[in-house]
N, C-alpha and C positions, 0 to 999 in steps of 0.2 A: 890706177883706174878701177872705178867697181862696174859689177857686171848685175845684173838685176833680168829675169826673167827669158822667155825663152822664145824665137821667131826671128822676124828682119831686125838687121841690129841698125840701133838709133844711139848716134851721139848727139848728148844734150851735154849744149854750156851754159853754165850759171851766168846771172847778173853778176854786175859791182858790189861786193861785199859780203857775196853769196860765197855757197863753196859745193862742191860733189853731192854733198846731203840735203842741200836746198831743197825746198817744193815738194815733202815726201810725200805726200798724199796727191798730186800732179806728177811724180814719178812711179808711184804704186800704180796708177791707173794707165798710165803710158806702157808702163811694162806687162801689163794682162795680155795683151798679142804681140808685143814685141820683145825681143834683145836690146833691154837699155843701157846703153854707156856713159858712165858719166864722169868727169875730170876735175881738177883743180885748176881754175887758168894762173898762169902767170900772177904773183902778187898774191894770192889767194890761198887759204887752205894750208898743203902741205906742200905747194910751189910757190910762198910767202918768197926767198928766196931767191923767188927765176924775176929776173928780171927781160921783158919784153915789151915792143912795143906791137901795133897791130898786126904788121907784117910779117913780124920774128913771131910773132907768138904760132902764124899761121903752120907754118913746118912743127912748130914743138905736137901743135894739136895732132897733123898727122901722122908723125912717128910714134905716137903714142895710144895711136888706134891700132889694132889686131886686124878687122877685116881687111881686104883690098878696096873695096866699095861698098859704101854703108848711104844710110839717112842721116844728114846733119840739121839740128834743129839749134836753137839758140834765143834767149830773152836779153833783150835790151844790149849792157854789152857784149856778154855773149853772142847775142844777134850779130855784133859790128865784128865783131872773131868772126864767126860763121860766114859770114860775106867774106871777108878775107881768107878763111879756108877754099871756098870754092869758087874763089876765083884762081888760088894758087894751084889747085889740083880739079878740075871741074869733071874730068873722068871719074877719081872717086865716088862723087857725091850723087846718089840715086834721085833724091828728092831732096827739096832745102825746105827747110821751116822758119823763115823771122818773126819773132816775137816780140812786141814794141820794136822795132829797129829801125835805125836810119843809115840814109846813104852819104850821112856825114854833111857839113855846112857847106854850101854854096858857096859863099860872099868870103872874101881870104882876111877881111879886115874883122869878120863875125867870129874866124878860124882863131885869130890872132889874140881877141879879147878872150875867147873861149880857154882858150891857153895860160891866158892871164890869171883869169879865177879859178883855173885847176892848178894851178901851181902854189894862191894863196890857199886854197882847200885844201892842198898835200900838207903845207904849213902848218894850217891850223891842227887838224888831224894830227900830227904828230906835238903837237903844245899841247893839247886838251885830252890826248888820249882815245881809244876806239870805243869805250862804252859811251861818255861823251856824246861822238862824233857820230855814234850811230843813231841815236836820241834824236840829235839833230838831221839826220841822212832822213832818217823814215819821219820823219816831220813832216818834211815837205810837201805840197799839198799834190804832188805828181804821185805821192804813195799813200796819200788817203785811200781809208778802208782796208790798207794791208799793216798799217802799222806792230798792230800784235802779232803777226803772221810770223811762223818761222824766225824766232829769233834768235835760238841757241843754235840754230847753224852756220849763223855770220860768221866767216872770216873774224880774227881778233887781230892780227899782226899789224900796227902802225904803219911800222918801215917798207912793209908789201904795197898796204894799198895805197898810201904815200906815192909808190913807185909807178902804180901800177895807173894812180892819177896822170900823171907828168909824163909817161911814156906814151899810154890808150886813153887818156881821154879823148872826148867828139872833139877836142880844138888840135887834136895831132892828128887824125884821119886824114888821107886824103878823099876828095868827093868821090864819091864813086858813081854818079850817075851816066858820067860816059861809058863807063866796061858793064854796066847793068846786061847789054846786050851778048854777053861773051856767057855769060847765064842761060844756059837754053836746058838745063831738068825742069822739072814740073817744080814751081816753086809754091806756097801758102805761108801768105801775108794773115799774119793777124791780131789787132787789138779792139782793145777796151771801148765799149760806146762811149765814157766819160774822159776819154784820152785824147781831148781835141788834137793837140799839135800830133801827134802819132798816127793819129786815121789820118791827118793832110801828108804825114810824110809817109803814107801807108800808102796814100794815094798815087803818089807823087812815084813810089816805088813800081805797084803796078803798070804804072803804063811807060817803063823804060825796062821790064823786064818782058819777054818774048813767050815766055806760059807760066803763067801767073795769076792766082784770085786770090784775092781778099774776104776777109771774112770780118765782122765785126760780134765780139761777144756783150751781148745786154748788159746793162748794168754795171760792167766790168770799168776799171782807169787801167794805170799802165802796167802794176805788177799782175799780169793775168793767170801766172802759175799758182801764186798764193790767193788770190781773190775767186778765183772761179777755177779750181785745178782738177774738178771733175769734168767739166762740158769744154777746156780747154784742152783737156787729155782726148775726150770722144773725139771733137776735130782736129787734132792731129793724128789720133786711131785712125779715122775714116779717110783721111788725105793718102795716108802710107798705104793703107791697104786697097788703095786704086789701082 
């Protein structure tokens, strides 16, 4: 675990494909009034090797934090960790932060297809290799305008994120929108004006959790640490220090 700056200590988890050193110029700025923490999930990094799925990964995250009770924040699947962290330990967690996140698919037939193409994507991935795969990852049009962004910090390991498909992907989640209310810290919801499906599941987040606002950043899609990781770092500064 690296430790970054000095104040409230904040655990941040990377996205999918990301690792500890993600988003440094959105973790430089984060750590100006806080204690940042920041990890390798599961699959990733230099825990290429741990194998977990959302649930397991939740205990690896807290045994592996120093405070007793910190700030957890989280993008994308990190985000889907971070809900699984405090839901497993909700004392912990001071305040929660999700970043693009969701409460996982609804509909179990949507769960089951989801499944399906994370399993042929672990596939593929491991046939084409991660430089490949990444080419193709930030392709997609959900990562327009961060494509150059941060890219010597990706994760390289196949067989990790391979793994880390087929265990945490959104089609292994279970929903979470019925324990949304077992969440009672002060929570901040926040994406991208151009991140349509994300502000409806942003939304959707909102009014099942019991203190909770949302925020949307201009201009911004889904990767909001590399896209906007100044004005993304001030509202999460300004959240913490309520």
């Amino acid at each position: 675990m690296n430790s970054r700056g000095t104040g409230e200590p904040v655990v941040w988890l990377h996205g999918f494909t990301q690792t500890r050193h993600s988003a440094p110029e959105f973790l430089a700025s984060l750590s100006q009034t806080n204690r940042v923490l920041t990890l390798d999930l599961p699959g990733h990094g230099d825990a290429a090797d741990v194998a977990a799925d959302l649930s397991g990964s939740a205990p690896l995250v807290l045994e592996a934090v120093e405070p007793e009770s910190f700030h957890l924040a989280g993008y994308s699947f990190g985000g889907r960790v971070a809900l699984h962290v405090a839901l497993h330990s909700p004392e912990r967690v001071r305040r929660l932060v999700l970043v693009s996140a969701t409460r996982g698919l609804v509909d179990p037939e949507e769960r089951a297809t989801r499944r399906r193409r994370d399993e042929e994507l672990a596939d593929h991935l491991l046939a084409v290799g991660t430089e490949t795969f990444l080419d193709e990852w930030l392709r997609q049009p959900l990562f327009s305008g961060s494509y150059d962004h941060d890219r010597v910090h990706r994760s390289r390991d196949a067989a990790g994120l391979a793994a880390s498909l087929r265990l945490a992907g959104t089609g292994t989640q279970e929903f979470l929108g019925p324990r949304l209310g077992e969440l009672t810290m002060p929570v901040l919801l926040l994406v991208g004006e151009r991140d349509e499906k994300f502000r409806r599941e942003g939304e959707d987040l909102l009014r099942g959790l019991p203190d909770a606002r949302l925020e949307v950043i201009p201009g911004a899609g889904h990767a909001l640490p590399l896209e906007a990781p100044e004005r993304c770092a001030e509202v999460v500064n300004e959240f913490l220090s309520e």
